[in-house]
N, C-alpha and C positions, 0 to 999 in steps of 0.2 A: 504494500500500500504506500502510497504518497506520505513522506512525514513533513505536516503538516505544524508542527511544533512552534515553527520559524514565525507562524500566520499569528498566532497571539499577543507576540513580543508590541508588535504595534496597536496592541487595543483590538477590539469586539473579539465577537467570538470564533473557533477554529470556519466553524461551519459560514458565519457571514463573511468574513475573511475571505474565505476559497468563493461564496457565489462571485465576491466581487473579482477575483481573477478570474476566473470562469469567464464571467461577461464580459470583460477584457477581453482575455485572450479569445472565446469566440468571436469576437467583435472583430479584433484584428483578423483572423485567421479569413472570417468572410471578406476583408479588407482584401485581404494580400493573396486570396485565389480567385473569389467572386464568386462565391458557395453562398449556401447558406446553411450551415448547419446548424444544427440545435445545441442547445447548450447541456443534453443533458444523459449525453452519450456515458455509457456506463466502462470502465475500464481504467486501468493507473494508469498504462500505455496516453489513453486520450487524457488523463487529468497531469499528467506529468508536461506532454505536447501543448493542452491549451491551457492551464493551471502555470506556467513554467514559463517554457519557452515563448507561443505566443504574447501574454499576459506581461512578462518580465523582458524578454531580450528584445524582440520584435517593435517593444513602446519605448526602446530605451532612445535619448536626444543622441543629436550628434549625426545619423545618418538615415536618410531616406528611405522607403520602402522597396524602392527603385537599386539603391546603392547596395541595400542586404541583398534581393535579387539576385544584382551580378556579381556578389562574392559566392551566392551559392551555386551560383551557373559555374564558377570558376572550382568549386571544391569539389562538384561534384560531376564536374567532365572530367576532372583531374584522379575521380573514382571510379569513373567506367560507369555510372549509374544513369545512363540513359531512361529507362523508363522515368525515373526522377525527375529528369530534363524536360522530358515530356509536358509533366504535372507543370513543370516553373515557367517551360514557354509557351505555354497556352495561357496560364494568366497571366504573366507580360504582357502579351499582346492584348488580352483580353483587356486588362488594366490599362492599357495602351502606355505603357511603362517603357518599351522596345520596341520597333520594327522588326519586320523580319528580315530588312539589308543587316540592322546593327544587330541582332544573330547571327546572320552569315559571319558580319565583321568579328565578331567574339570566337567563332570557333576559326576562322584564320590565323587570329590573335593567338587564342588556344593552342595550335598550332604547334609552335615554338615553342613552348613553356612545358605543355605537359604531353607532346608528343601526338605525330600523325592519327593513329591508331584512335585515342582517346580523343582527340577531336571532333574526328569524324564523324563518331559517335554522338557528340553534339549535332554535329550539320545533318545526318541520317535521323535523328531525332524531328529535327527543326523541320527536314521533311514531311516527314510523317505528319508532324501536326498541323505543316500546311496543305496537304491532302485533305485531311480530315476535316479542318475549317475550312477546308473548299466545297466539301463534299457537305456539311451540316447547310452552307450557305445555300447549295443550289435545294434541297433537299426546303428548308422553309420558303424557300422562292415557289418552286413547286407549290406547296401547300398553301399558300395565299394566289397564287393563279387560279388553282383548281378551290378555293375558297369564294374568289372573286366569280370563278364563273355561275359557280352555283346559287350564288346571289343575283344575278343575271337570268338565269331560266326559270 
């Protein structure tokens, strides 16, 4: 379980303490992917994630949400964790935080730092998810044409 101990030192109690990082960090979390999750997902796994890290590191001054972004873009091409990439450059974009050029330009950059191989995996990623927001785009195009029409006959 989450220890939770640290939450009293600054006054109320354990329990209103965590809602309030809770709501934080979901708050961010829908911020910084463009979710919407619920606040009240059962597991330490999620209370430690949005309890913690969202809630505490994500709200801390100093750098943008844009700026955390491409330090995680950088740690974690530098990990080999493409589907990861996935998750972080679909809300980029979404968030409109990055282009998909200044993608391209990060895994050329990438490149050189942390090797061909590991990049690419970046830019294979960045593909993929522009397939796929290509493919969700014509896909609700469609269904508001054939929405449109049927309002018409």
């Amino acid at each position: 379980m989450t220890d939770t101990t640290h939450l009293t030192d600054a006054g109320g109690t354990d329990e209103s303490r965590i809602s309030e990082a809770r709501a934080r960090g979901v708050a961010k979390m829908n911020e910084v992917y463009g979710w919407e999750l619920p606040a009240d997902v059962p597991g330490d796994f999620f209370a430690v994630t949005a309890d913690h890290l969202f809630a505490d590191i994500w709200t801390r001054p100093g750098l943008s949400v844009r700026d955390r972004r491409l330090l995680l873009i950088g740690a974690i091409t530098a990990q080999g964790q493409n589907d990861v990439a996935k998750i972080q450059i679909n809300a980029a974009l979404h968030n409109e935080e990055l282009t998909e050029q200044q993608f391209e330009e990060a895994a050329i950059f990438l490149c050189h730092y942390v090797g061909w191989p590991l990049a690419t995996g970046l830019n294979n990623a960045l593909i993929a998810v522009k397939a796929d927001r290509r493919k969700a785009a014509r896909v609700k195009e469609k269904a508001a044409a054939d929405s449109a029409k049927t309002d018409t006959d």
